[in-house]
N, C-alpha and C positions, 0 to 999 in steps of 0.2 A: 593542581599539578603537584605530585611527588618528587621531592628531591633527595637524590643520595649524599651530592656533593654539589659544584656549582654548577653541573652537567643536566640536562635532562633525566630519568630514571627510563629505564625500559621495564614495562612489567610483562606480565605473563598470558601464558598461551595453555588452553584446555590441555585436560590429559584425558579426557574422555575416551581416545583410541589407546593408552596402555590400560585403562580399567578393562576396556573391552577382550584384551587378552586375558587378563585375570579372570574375569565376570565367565569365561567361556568355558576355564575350570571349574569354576564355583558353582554357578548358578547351571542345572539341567540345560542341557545342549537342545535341548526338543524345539526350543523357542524360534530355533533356526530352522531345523529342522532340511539338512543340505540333501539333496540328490543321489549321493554314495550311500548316506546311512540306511541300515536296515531297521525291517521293522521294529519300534520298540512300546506296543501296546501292550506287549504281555507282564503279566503285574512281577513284581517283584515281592518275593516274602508275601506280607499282610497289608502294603503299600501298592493299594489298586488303584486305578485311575478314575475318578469320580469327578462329574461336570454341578457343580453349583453355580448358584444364581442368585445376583446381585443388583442393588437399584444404586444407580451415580449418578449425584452430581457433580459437572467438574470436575470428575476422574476420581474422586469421593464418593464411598461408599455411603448411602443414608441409610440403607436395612439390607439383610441378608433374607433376599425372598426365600430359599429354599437352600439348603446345606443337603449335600450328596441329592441332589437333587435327579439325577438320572447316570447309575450307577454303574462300573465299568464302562465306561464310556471316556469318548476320549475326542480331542480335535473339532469340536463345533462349528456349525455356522449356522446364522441366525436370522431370520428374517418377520417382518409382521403382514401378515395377511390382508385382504382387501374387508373379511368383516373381524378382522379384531384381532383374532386370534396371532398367536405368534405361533410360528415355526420352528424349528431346529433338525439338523441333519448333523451326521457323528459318526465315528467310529466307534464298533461294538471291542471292547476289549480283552474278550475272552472267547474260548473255541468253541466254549457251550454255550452262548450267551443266545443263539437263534438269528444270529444276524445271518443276511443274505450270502450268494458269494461273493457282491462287490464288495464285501466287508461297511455298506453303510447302511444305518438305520436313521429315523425318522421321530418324532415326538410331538405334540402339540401341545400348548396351554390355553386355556381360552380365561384365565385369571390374571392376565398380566406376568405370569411366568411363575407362580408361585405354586401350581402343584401340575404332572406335566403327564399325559397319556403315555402307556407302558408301548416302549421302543418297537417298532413295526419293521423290519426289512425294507429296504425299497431295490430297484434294478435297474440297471442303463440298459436296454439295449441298443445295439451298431456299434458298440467299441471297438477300435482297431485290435486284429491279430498282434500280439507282440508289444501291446499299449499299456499292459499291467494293468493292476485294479486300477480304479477311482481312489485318489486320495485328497485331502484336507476340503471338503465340499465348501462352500459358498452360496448359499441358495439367496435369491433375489425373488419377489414378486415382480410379476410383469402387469402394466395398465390396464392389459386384453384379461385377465385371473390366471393364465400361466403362472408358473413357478417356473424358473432357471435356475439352473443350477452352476455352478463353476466348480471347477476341480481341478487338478495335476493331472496327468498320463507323463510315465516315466519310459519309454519304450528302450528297449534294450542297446538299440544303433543308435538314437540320435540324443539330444537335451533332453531335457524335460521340459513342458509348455504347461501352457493352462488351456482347457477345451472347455464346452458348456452342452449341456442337453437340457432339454426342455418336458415340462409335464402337466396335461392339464386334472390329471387325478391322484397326482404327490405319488405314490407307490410305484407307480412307473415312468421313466423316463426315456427319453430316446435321443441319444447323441445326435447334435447340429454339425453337417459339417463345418469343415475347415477349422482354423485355429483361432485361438478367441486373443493369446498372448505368447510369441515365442519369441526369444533371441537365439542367435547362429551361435555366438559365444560362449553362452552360461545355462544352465538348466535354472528354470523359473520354480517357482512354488510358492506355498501357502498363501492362496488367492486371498482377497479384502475385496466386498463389493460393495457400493451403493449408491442409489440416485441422489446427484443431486438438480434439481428442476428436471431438464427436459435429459439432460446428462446422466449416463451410466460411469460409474467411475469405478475402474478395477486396479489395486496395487498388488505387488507380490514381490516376493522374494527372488534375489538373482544369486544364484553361486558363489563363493567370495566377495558377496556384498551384505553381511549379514544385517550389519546396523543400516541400509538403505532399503526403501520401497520401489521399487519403479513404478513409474505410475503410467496410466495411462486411460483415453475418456472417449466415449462412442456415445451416437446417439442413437442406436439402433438394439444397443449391447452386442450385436456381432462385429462389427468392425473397429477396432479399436487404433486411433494414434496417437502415439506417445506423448506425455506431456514434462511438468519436473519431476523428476525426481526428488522425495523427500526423506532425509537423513533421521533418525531417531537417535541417534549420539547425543545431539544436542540439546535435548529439551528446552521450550521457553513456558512460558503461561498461555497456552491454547487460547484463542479465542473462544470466553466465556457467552457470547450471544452470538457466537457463529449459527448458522442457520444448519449447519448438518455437521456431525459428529461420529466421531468411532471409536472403541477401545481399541488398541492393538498392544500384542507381546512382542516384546523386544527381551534382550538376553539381559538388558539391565534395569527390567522392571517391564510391566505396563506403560503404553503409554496411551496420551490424548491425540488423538486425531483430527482437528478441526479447521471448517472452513468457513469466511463468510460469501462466498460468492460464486465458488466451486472452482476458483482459479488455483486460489494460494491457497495450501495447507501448510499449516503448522502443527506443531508437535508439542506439548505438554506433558508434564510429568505430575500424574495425577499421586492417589493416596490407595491406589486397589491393594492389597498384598503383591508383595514382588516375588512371592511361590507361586500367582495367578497363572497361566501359559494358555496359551492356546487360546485365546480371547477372542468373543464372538460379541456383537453390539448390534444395539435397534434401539430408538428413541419410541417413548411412549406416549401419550396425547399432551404431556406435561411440561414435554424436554427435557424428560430426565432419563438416564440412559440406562432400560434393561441390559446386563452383561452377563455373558454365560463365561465361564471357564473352568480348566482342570487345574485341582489346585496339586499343585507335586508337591507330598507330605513331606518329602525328603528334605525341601528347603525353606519350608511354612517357616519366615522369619517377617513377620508383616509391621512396616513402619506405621499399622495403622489402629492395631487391635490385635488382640491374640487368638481370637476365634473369629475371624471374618470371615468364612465361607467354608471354614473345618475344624473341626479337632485335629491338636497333634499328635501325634504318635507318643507313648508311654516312653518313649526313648530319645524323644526330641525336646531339645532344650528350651523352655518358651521366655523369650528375654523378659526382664523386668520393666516394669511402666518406667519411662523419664522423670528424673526427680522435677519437683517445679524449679524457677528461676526465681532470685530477686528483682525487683526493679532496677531499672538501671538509676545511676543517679543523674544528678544535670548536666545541662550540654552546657558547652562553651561554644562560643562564636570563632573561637582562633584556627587560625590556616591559612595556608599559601594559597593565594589568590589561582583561582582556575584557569587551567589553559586551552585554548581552545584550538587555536592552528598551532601546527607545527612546520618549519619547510622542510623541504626532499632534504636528503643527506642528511640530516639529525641524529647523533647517535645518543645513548641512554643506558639504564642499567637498575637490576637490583639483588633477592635471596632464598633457604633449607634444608634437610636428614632422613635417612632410610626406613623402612618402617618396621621397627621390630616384631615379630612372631605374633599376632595374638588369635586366640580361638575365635573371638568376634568380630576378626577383622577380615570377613567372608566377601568377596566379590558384591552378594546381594546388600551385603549392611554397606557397605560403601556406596552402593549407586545409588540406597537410599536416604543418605547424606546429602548425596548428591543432587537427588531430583531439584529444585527448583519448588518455592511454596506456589500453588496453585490456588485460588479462588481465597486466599489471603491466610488459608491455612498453613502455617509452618510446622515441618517436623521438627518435633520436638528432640534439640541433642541429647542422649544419654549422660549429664551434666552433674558434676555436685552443686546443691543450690551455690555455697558461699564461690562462685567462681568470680562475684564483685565483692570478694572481699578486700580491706584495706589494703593490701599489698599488691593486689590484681594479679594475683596466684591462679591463671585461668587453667585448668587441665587441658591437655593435648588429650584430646580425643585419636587413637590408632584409625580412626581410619584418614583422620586427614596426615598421618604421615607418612602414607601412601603413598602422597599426592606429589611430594617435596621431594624438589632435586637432593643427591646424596652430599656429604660433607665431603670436602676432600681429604686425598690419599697421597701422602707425600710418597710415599714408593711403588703407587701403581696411579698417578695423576688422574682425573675424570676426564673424560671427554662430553665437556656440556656444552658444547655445540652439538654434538649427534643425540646428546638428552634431549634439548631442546629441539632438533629435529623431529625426533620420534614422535614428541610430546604434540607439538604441530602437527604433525602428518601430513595427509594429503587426500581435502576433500573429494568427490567425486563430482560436483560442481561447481568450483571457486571463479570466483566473480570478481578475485584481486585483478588478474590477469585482463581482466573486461576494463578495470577503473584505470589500472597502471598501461594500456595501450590510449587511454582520451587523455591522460593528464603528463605523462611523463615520455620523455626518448633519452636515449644517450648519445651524448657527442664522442667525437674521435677518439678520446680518450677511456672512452667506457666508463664515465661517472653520469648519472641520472639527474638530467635538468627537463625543466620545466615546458610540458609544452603546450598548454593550454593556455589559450590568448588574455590576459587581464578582461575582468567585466566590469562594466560603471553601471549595472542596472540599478533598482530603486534598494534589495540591501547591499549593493557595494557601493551605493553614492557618497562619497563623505560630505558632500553639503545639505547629504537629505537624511535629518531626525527624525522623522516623525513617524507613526506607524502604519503596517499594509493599508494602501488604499489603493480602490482601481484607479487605473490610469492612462491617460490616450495618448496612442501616436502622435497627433497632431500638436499636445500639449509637450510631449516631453519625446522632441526628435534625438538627444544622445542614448535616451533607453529605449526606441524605439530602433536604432541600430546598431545598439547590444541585444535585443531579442531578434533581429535577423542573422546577428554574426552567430547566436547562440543556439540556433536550433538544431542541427547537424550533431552537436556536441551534446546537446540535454535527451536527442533520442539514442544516442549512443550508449547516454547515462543510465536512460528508463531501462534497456535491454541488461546492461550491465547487473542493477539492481533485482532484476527478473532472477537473478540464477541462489539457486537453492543456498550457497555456503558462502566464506571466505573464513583465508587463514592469511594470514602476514608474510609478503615475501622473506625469506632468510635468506641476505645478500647483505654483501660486503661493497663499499668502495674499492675503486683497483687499489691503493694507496693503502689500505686500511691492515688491519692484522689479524687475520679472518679466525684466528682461533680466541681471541678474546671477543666476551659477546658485549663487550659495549660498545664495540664497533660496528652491529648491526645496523645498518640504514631502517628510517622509516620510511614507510611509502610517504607521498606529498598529500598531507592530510589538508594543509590549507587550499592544497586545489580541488581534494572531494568536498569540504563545505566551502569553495567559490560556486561549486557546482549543484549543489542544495539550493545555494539563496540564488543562483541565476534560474533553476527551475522556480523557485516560490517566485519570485517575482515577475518572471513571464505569466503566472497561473493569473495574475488580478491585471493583464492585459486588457482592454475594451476591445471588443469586436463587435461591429454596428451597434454601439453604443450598450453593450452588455458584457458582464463578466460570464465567462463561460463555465458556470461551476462544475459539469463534470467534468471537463481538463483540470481546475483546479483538483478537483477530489483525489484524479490522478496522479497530479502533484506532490499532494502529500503522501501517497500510497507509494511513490518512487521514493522520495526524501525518508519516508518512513524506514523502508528495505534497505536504502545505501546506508542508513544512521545503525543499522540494526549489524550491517555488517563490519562497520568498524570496532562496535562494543562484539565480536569476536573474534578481536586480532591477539597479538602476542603483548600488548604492549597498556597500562593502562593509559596511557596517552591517548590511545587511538580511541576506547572507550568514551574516555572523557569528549573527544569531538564527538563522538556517536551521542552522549547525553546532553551536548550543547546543540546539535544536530536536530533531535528529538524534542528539543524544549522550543526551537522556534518553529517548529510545523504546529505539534498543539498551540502556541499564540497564534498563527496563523488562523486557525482553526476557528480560534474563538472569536477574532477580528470579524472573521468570514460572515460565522452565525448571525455577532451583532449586528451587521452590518444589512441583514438580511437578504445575505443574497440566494441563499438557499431553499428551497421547494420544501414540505413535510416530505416527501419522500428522498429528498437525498439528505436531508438531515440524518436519516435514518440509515443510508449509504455510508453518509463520512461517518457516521460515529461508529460502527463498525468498523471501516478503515481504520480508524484512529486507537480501537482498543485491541486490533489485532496484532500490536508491535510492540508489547511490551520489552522494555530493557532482557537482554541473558539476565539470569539470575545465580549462576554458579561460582561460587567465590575462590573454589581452587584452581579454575581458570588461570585468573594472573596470580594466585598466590603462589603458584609452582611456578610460575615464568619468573616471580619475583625472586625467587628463590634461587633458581638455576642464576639467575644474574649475578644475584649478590656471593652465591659459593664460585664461578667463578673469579671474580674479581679477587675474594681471597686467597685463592688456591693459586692466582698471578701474582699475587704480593709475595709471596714466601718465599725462601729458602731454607737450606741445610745449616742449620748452626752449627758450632765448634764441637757442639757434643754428639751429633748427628741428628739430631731429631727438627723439625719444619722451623722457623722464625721468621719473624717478619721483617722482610730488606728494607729500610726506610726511602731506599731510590725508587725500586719497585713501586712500594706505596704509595705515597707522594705522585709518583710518576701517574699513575692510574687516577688513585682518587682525587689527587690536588690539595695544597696546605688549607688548614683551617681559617688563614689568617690569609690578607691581601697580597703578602708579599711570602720569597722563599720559607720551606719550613725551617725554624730553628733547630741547631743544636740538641736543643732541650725535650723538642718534640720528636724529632728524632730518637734519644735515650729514650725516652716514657713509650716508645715504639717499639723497642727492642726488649721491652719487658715485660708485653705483654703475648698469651700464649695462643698461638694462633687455632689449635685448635678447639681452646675454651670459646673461642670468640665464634668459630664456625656450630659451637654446639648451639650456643646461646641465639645466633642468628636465625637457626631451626626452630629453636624454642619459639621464639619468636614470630617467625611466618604461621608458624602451624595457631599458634592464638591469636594471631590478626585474622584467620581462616574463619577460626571457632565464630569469633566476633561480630565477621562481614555476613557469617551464614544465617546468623540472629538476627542482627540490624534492628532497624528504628519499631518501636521505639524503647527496646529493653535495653541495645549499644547503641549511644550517643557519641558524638564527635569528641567528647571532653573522658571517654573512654579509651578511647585509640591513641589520643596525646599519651594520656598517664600511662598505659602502657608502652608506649614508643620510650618515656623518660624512664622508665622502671629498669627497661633496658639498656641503657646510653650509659654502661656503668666503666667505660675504658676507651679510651681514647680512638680507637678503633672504630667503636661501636658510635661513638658519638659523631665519628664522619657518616658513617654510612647506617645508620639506623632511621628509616620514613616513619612518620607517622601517615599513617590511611585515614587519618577523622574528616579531613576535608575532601576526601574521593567518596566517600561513605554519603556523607552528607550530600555532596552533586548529587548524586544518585539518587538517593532520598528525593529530593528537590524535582527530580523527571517522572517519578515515577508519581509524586504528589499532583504536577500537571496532566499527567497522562489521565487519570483518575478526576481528576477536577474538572477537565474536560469533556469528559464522558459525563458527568451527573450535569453539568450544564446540556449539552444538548440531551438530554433525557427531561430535564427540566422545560427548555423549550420545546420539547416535542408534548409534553403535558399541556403546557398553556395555547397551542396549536388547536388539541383538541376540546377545553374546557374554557378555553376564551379566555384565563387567569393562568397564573404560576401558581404553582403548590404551596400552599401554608408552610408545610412543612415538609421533611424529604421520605416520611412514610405513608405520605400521598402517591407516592410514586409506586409503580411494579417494582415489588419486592424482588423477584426474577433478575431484573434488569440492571438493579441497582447493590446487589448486596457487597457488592467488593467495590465499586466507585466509592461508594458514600463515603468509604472510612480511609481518614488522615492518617498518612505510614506513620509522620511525625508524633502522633497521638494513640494511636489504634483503638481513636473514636470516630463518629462522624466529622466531617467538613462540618467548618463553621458556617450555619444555614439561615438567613434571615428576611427578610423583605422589607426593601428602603424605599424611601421615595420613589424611586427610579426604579425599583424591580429588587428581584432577587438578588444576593449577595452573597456570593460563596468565596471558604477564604481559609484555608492553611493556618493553622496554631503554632508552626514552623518549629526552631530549634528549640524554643524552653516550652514548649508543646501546651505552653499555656495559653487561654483565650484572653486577648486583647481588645476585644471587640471590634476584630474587622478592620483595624484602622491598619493601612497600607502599608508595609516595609518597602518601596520597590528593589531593595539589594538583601529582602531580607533578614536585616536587623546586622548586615554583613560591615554596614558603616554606623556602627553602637554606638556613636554620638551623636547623630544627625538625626537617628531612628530609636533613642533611648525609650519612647513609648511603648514601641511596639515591634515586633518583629513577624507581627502576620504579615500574610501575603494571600493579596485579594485577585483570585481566579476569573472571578465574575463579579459585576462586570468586567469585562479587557481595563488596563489600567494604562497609562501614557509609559511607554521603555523607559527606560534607566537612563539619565542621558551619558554620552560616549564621553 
């Protein structure tokens, strides 16, 4: 837990939707490509639109199969045939180029994508009178060797939909009636197709929902019903062994598309160029992802390479390589012990500056700050090495000060509550409202109490230590009448968990002073993890004498979503349950495996489930929330001095943050308050978030927890600051520590799925599919492998933890968090399960 003062801290809330306003200046508007706009195929200057082709993994490029690979061209869509070959369908982008009148052509490769037959016309016919051409295709293989097609029709009176025609000899097609996707609302567009199993799965674009998919899934491909909706704002780390995949353009990059089961899609932010647009995908025998797209010259700024699918223009600036970094140096073990509940009505707080002018500080270079490292690759900051130099003189990178609420304005005041609004938004699926109707009401006086009934199941038992194990009715009649009083309440949960987003309510107690934001209520975080551990503990119920592992599976796959949705609230608090959330499903998990209750084939189910949820990974998330907190808190201290200019009221102060000392502030504290300048102290505060930013964005194991201290005291240079300055090393490090289980977890059941098959465990972990294992195996703490060995008893996997050294496996169970008790060692052994920590 973060503290400012003696208070709780409230941290921050994504800006994702004010980049999105920015991004939509910067970055080519095509990616959207809205219903009103006209056509814009026609080339500009010497900047034509050119489709190249690329192999990914991961949303990672490994080769550029072909650069200008099918030239003027524009808008793709991509499919692979029944004997090999792959497809693509396009728009021709020029008047001489021979395209049809629908304006779409055709191409095939039978090389895997790498050299492509000269563009052919192809034709709908039966298209409606009044229906406009065919636009952004979609072509699908059909089981029967049909091709379908998907496209737009824009008709002049109504929306715009998505229609399909079908072809059994590609050049010709013939419009299927009826409508494949239409809302009464909003015009749809830029269709996404593909099967996943027996499922046709089409998303597209809605009218003022640019950064959303609507989605929707048929089993026939003509009948489609709606399903979630999936948000592209947010990137996390795609499910890496998802079984179907896609690229898609978004206006703040490419992104990952993946699913393990064709329910839940998640969104990744891979490494393609984020000049890429118009993205078209098909997986090849390998699982690795043919991608077509137009790369738009104008804004070839790629976080990944400077030729990835083009040359730039003689006139386009092509950034410099990132310098390297140094090592970081050692960690410390120090920090304030973690928190995991919170109750309702809790208030909190924390801090940031405007972001000055810079040429490089383009829409596209910020989102790709932004993405999220994907398959363990991070982008590399634009950094001067010595950024660990002695003094921890880190440079503020312009685009994270972007991201940071502005300083205050003693004659025109901020309004940071409507920053913070804005900064929040309002998703289009939030799932707050779903948690806060099970757990919370208000009484008469409009303050938020608790309304979810206490649970004594097996983790809320306080006379029961030990770890998950099944357990029967007959044996344990008070938790057999906590999982009846609990059922009504946990499927309320699963359904809640279900919905694509959540953002933190912004609400105030009636009592409270609605424009200071540290009066912000939390939602009742200790009722959404009462409600985690009363789902896990119903999962290891007996029914006729067995544990029901796919209700468990689903278990964790609900606990997984609710945990995932608190690590995107406003607040790091709410994260922190989210990563205390997440750390007891993976035990669960491992319990499960040992225990053997699980089949080869749901092994192969949960582990999926379980590496589909990784932690957000976007650090100015809360660092701007942090920010907004802590500017205004200062910007509520101050006053007009004697000479006109801001100082700080020691009532004010005091009043807000609280004396340093147990009892009132002194005198003396008071004077040493009034000489200091408040808005050095709000500069400095900026400074400061924006390099906690830098720092969180690097993480383990170049910034260690004994990094974000020395920085936190580097700054603590005035009394001021020394109230209200956090250090982030022990949030840093939680997080570390979830994301270390998540992965631990995964190479363990990949491990017993090995010895499943070969009647033994793996020597060693390059026994294993490399495929399957390339991002588990390696320790965030180390960014080497898991400590991997085989003991008496089996294999033995185990975390090199804070001083990232090997200890040989011998157990921390807190860590190395209690350095007297665990002076040996501060591994922590994943596998086998090890006995909890006791309470």
């Amino acid at each position: 837990m973060i503290l400012f003062w003696r208070q709780p801290s409230r941290a921050a809330r994504s800006v994702w939707l004010l980049l999105s306003c920015a991004a939509a200046q910067a970055v080519d508007p095509s990616t959207t490509r809205p219903a009103s706009e006209p056509d814009r195929l026609a080339p500009t200057g010497n900047l034509r639109p050119t489709i190249s082709v690329f192999l990914c993994r991961d949303g990672f490029p490994v080769e550029t199969l072909a650069a200008d690979a099918i030239p003027d061209a524009a808008r793709p869509g991509l499919c692979a045939l029944p004997d090999g070959s792959l497809l693509a369908v396009f728009h021709r982008a020029t008047a001489d180029a021979g395209h049809g009148r629908d304006g779409l052509a055709h191409s095939r490769s039978r090389d895997g994508g790498r050299t492509w037959s000269a563009p052919q016309p192809i034709r709908i016919r039966g298209l409606p009178a009044g229906g406009g051409p065919p636009q952004d295709p979609a072509p699908l293989a059909e089981p029967d060797g049909r091709v379908r097609l998907y496209f737009t029709l824009r008709p002049a009176d109504a929306p715009a939909y998505i229609a399909s025609a079908s072809s059994d000899d590609g050049p010709t097609y013939r419009l299927e009636p009826g409508e494949r996707l239409r809302r009464p609302d909003a015009a749809l567009d830029d269709p996404i197709v593909l099967r996943a199993g027996t499922e046709t799965h089409l998303f597209a674009r809605a009218a003022g929902r640019p950064d959303v998919l609507i989605h929707a899934r048929s089993l026939d491909g003509l009948e489609f019903q709606r399903a979630v909706d999936v948000a592209l704002v947010r990137p996390e780390r795609a499910d890496r062994v998802a079984r179907w995949r896609a690229v898609v353009a978004s206006r703040l990059g490419p992104r990952l598309l993946a699913s393990p089961d064709g329910r839940r899609w998640t969104v990744g932010a891979g490494g393609l160029p984020l000049a890429l647009r118009d993205a078209a995908s098909v997986s090849d025998n390998t699982g690795a992802l043919i991608v077509l797209g137009t790369i738009d010259r104008r804004a070839a700024l790629s976080p990944v390479s400077a030729d990835a699918g083009a040359k730039a223009d003689s006139d386009v600036a092509t950034p410099a390589p990132p310098a390297p970094l140094n090592d970081a140096r050692p960690a410390s073990n120090e920090g304030s012990p973690p928190a995991t509940d919170a109750p309702a009505q809790t208030s909190k707080a924390e801090s940031a500056e405007a972001a000055r002018p810079n040429a490089l500080s383009t829409a596209a270079r910020i989102a790709s700050w932004l993405m999220p490292a994907a398959a363990g690759r991070a982008l590399e900051p634009e950094l001067d090495p010595s950024r660990f130099d002695d003094d921890l003189a880190v440079p503020i990178d312009p685009r994270i000060e972007a991201l940071l609420a502005p300083e205050p304005d003693s004659d025109s005041p901020v309004d940071y509550l409507a920053w913070l609004r804005q900064a929040a938004g309002a998703p289009a699926d939030d799932a707050a409202p779903y948690y806060s109707a099970i757990i919370t009401t208000t009484d008469a006086e409009g303050r938020f109490v608790r309304a979810l009934p206490p649970f004594t199941g097996m983790l809320s038992d306080v006379d029961y230590n030990d770890g998950p194990r099944p357990w029967s009715p007959h044996d344990r009649p008070a938790w057999e009448a906590d999982y009846e009083r609990s059922l009504a309440y946990v499927a309320r949960f699963r359904a809640a968990a279900a919905h694509t987003d959540y953002a933190t309510p912004i609400r105030f107690s009636p009592d409270s002073t609605p424009n200071l934001l540290i009066g912000l209520l939390l939602p009742d975080l200790a009722g959404h993890r009462a409600l985690v551990k009363q789902t896990l503990s119903n999962s290891w119920r007996l029914t006729d004498g067995r544990v029901d592992a796919g209700a468990m599976i689903e278990a964790w796959q609900t606990s997984l979503a609710a945990a995932n949705h608190m690590s995107r609230g406003v607040t790091i608090i709410e994260d922190l349950v989210g990563v205390a959330e997440r750390g007891l499903v993976l035990h669960h998990a491992r319990e499960a495996l040992h225990q053997g209750l699980l089949s080869p084939d749901q092994v192969a189910a949960a582990r999926a489930v379980l590496l589909a949820y990784p932690a957000p990974a976007d650090p100015p998330r809360w660092v701007a929330g942090e920010s907004a907190f802590a500017m205004d808190m200062l910007q509520n201290a101050t006053a007009r001095g004697a000479l006109g200019g801001p100082v700080f009221d020691p009532g004010r102060f005091f009043g807000i943050v609280g004396s340093s000392t147990d009892g009132p502030p002194s005198l003396l504290d008071a004077a040493a308050l009034t000489q200091v300048d408040p808005a050095a102290v709000a500069r400095d505060m900026r400074r400061y978030y924006a390099q906690v930013a830098q720092l969180a964005h690097e993480g383990y194991p170049r910034v260690r927890s004994a990094d974000f201290d020395a920085l936190a005291d580097r700054h603590r240079g005035n009394p001021v600051a020394r109230s209200i300055t956090p250090s982030l090393g022990r949030f840093s490090t939680l997080r570390a520590r979830a994301e270390a289980s998540r992965r631990a977890t995964g190479l363990a059941y990949e491990v017993a799925a090995f010895q499943a098959r070969h009647g033994r465990p793996p020597d060693r972990l390059d026994e294993l599919p490399a495929e399957q294992i390339a991002f588990d195996r390696i320790d965030p703490f180390s960014g080497r492998d898991f400590g991997y060995r085989l003991g008496p008893d089996g294999p033995i996997i185990y975390s090199v933890s804070e001083n990232a050294r090997d200890d040989g496996g011998v157990h921390a169970p807190r860590w190395g968090d209690d350095a007297e008790a665990e002076a040996a060692s501060d591994d922590y052994v994943f596998w086998p399960p090890q006995p909890p920590a006791q309470r």
